[in-house]
N, C-alpha and C positions, 0 to 999 in steps of 0.2 A: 720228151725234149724234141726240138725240131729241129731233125738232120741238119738245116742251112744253118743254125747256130753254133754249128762248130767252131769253136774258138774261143768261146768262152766274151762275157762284156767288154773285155779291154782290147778287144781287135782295135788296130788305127791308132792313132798319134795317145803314145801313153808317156806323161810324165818321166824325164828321166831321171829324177832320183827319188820318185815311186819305184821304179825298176833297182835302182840300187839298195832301197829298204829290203826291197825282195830279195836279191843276189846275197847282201851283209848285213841280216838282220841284227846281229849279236858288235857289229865294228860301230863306233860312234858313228856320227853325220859325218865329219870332215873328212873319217877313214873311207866308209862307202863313199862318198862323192869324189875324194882321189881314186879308187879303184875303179868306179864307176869310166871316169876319163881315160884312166889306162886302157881296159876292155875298149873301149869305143874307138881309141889310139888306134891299138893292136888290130883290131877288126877293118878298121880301114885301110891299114897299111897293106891286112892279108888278100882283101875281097875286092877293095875298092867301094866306092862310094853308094854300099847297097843301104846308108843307112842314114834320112833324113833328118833335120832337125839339129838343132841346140837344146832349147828345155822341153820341147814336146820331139820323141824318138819317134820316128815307123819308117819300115821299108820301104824301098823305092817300088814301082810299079812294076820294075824290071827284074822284081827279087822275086823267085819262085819259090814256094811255101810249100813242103810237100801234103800237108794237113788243110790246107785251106785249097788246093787241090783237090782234092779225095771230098771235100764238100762240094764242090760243083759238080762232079761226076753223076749221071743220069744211071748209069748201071754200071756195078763195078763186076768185076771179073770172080769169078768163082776164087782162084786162087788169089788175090787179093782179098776177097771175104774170108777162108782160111787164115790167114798169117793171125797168130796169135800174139804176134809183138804190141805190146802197149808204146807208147809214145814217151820217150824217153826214160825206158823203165830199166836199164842200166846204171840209172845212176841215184844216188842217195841224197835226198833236199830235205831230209830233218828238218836241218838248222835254218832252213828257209820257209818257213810255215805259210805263208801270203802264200809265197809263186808255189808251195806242194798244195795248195789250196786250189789255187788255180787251173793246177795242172791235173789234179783229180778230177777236176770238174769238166775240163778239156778232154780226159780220157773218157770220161762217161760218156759226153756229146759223141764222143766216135764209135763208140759199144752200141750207142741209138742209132747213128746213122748205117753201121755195117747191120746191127737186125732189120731196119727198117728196109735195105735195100734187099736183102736175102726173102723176108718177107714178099715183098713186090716181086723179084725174081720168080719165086715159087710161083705163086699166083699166076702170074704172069704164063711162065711152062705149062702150068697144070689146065688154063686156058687154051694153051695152044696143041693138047691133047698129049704132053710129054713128061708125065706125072714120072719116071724113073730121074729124070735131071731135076725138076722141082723136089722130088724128095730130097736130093742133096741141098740144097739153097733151104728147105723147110729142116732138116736134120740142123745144118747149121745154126740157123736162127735157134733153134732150142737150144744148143750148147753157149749161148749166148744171155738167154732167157729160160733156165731150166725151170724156173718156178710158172712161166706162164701156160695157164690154159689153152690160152688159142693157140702156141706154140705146138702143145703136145694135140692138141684137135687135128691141126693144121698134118704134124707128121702120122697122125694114126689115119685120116683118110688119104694120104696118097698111097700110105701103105696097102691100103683096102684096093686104090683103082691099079 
């Protein structure tokens, strides 16, 4: 998967009572599309107007996305490649099959982009003659990619330098 694709196809102006099929898969149409307006109510009244649209939703310009961040980032920080937290994995979407669909799929893109960057870090170290910090960015990546080859390649020659 390609790091910058973090976010999954429906980044930008998505249908909003697509988002409400997602939210209230199991409530008729009329029940999601009152809750749907409550939420959107509620949301404005809390945050103010981060959230554009009538029938097509997306954030304003001004709205910081901490995941769509972390995809532009060029190198991310050791301990930010650490954090084991998945992306909203607190909380339990069953009954929402679409958006746990989606959001599976948005968690993978971030598992690609944290090996791909840890990868390039290594790399990168082990170029610049400092194979003891690459091994941690190359250790990483494997805890990430235990099944891959290059992964365990990658950690058994820095071990060797």
């Amino acid at each position: 998967m390609d790091p910058a694709s973090v976010g999954g196809p429906d980044k930008g102006p998505t249908p909003k009572y697509k988002l409400a099929g997602w939210l209230w898969p199991d409530s008729g149409e009329t029940a999601a599309r009152n809750n749907m307006r409550q939420l959107l109510h509620r949301l404005r009244m809390a945050v103010g107007g981060i959230v554009l649209g009538e029938d097509q939703l997306e954030l304003t310009p001004e709205a910081e996305v901490d995941v769509q961040c972390l995809s532009h980032l060029q190198n991310l920080s050791l301990e930010l490649l650490r954090q084991d937290a998945h992306l909203l994995e607190v909380y339990d979407y069953d009954d929402c099959p679409d958006f746990e669909e989606w959001l599976e799929g948005t968690r993978a893109g971030l598992d690609a982009l944290r090996s791909h960057t840890a990868q390039g870090d290594a790399e990168r170290l082990e170029k610049m003659g400092e194979p003891r910090r690459a091994l941690e960015y190359a250790q990483f990546r494997l805890r990430l990619e235990p099944f891959s080859e290059e992964a365990h390649r990658q950690v058994i020659r820095l071990h060797y330098l």
